[in-house]
N, C-alpha and C positions, 0 to 999 in steps of 0.2 A: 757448446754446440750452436750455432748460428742460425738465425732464423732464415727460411725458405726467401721468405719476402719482408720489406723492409717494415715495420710496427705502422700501423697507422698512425695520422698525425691526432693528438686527443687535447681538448681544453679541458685542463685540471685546475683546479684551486688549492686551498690550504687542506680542504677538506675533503680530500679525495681521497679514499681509504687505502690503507698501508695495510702489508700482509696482518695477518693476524696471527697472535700468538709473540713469544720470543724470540729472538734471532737465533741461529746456530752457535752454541756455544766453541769459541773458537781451543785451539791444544792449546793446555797449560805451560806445557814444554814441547817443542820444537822438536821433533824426529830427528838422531843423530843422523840417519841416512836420507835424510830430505835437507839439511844443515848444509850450506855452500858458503858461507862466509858468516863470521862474528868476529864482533871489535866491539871497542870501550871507548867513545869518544868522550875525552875532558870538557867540563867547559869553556864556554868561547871557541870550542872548534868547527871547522867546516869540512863538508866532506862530500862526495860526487861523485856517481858513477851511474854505469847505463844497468839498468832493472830491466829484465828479458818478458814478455808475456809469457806466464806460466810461475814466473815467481813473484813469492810479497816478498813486502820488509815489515819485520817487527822492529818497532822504536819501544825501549822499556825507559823508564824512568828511573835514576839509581838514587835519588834523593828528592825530597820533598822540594816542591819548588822549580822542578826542571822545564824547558821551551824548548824545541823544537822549530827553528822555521824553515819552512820549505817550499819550492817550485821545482816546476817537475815538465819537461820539451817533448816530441814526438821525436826518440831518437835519428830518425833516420829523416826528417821533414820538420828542424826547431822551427820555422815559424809557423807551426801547429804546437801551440802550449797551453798551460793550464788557464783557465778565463774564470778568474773568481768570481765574475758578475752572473755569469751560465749558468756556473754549477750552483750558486747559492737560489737566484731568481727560477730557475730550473725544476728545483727540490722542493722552494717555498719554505725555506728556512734561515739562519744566522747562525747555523752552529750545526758541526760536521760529526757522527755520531756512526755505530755498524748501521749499517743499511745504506750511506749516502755513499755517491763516487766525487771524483775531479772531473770535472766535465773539461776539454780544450777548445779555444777556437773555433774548430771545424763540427761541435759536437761533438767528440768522440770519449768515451768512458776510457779515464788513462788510468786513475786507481779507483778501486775500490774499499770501500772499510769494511773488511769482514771481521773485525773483533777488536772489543774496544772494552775497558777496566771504566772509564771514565764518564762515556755520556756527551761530555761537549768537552768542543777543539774550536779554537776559533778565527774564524775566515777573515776576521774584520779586522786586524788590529795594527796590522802591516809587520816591517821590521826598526829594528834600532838602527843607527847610525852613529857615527863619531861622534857628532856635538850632542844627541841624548845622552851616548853616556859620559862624557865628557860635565854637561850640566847638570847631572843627575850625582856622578862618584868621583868627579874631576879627572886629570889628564893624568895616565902614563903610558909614554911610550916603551919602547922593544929597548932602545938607545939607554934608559934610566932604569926602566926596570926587569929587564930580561924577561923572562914567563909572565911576571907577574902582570904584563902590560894588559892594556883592557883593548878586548877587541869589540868587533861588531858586525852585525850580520850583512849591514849593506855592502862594507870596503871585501868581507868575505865572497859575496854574491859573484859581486863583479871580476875575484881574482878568479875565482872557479871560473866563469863564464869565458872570460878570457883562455882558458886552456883551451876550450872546445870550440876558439873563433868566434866568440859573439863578446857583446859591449855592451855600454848601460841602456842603448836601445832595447834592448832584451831583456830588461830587468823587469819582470812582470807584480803582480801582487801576487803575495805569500799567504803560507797557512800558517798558522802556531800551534801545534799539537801540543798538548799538556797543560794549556793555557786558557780559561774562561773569559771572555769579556762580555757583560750582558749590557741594554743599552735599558732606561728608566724610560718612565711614559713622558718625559721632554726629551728624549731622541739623546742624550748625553752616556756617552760608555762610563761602565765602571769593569775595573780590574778585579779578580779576585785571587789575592796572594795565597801561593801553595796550594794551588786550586790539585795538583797531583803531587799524591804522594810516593813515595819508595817504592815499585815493584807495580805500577801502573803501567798496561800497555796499549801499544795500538796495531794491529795488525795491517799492511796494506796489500792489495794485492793488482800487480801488475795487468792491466787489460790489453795492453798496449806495448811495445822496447821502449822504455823513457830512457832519457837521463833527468837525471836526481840530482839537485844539489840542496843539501842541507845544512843548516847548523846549527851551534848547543845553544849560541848567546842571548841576553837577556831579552824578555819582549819587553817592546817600544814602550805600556805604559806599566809595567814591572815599578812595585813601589819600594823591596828589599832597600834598605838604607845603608848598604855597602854592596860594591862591584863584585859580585860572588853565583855567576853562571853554573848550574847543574851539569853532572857527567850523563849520559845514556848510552846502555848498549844497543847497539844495532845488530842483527842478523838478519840475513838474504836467505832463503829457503824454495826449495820447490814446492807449488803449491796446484791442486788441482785445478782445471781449469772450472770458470763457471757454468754450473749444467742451465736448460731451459729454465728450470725452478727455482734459479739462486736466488735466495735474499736479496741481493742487491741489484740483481736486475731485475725483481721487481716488487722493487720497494716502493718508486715511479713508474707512471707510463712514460714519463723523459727518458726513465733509466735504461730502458729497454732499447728506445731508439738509439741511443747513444750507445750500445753495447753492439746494436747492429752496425753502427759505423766504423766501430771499430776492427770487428771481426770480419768487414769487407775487404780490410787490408791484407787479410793470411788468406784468401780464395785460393 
């Protein structure tokens, strides 16, 4: 339901109080008649498609050690996309958890986390590329080894992007769901392997028509000592829309505004 008027502008800090109490606990399983697509993506795979306002994506973990990276466009307007520096500086945090959204460009709430097994997902850590994993588990190609070739999330980005018209100019910063990187008091990341385990999810839910392009492959500082990318199910679902009260719009007073920008779009 959309606000009358747009949120007032508010100076927040770190310490600007968050609802109180626990989030809504999100369904364990998925309503067979709210269910509109599931699939099992292998690892190393990519995959893209337009998410409608009204429905999430559940991303499940099928083994310990699984990544996720993702970015996410204003279907109908891609140079309105997701702005990692927004949504992080926005929220006043490093790490994406239920309560927080993807904030875009223009401010606009594109997802939201309404339900999360894990706690932290992490904004910072970007994607792989050929030559990480090439220096990391060495080279196979399609040509030598059929399946078994090592992919990677940036050559994946770009082929996805290319369907829908767009090039490496496009290529924005990603999310890595399932993945921790915390940073030490001299500013230096650390990795935390298997940070999720088997049957860990994340709920998202569309505020927005995005297109999605995701994929399985390793994150960039992944310490695994052989080339071995996690499987996760994905399924698309109807999902309510967020009332005045939700969680996540307000979880922030950013969140709020940014859920009014969005919902200016459907008038």
């Amino acid at each position: 339901m959309p606000f009358a008027i747009p949120p007032a502008p508010t100076g927040t800090s770190s310490d600007t109080p968050r609802p109180a109490g626990l989030p809504p606990a999100p369904p364990v399983a998925i309503p067979a008649d709210r269910l509109l697509h599931e699939e099992t993506l292998p690892g190393g795979a990519a995959w893209s498609a337009t998410v409608k306002r009204g429905q999430s994506l559940r991303l499940t973990a099928l083994e310990a050690g699984a990544n996720v990276s993702l970015i996410c466009f204003n279907r109908h307007n891609p140079v309105d996309r997701y702005n990692m520096a927004d949504t992080l500086k926005g929220q006043h945090t490093s790490k994406l958890t239920t309560g927080y959204i993807l904030v875009s460009d223009m401010g606009r709430a594109m997802f939201s986390v309404t339900g999360d097994t894990l706690g932290w997902h992490d904004p910072l850590g970007g994607h792989d590329t050929a030559a990480i994993v090439h220096k990391k588990w060495g080279e196979k190609n399609y040509q030598t080894a059929r399946n078994d070739w090592h992919r990677n999330s940036h050559d994946h980005f770009l082929i996805e992007l290319a369907k829908y018209g767009l090039n490496a100019r496009d290529l924005v910063a990603n999310v890595n769901f399932f993945s921790k990187v915390s940073a030490d008091a001299d500013g230096r990341l650390h990795f935390h392997p298997d940070h999720a385990k088997a049957g860990d999810f994340i709920d998202l839910r569309a505020e927005m028509d995005l297109f999605v392009i995701l994929t399985t492959c390793h994150h960039p500082l992944d310490t695994a000592p052989a080339y071995n990318p996690k499987p996760v199910q994905l399924q698309l679902w109807r999902s309510p829309p967020a009332a005045v009260d939700d969680y996540c719009r307000t979880y922030r007073p950013e969140n709020e505004r940014a859920f009014y920008n969005s919902e200016i779009l459907y008038r």
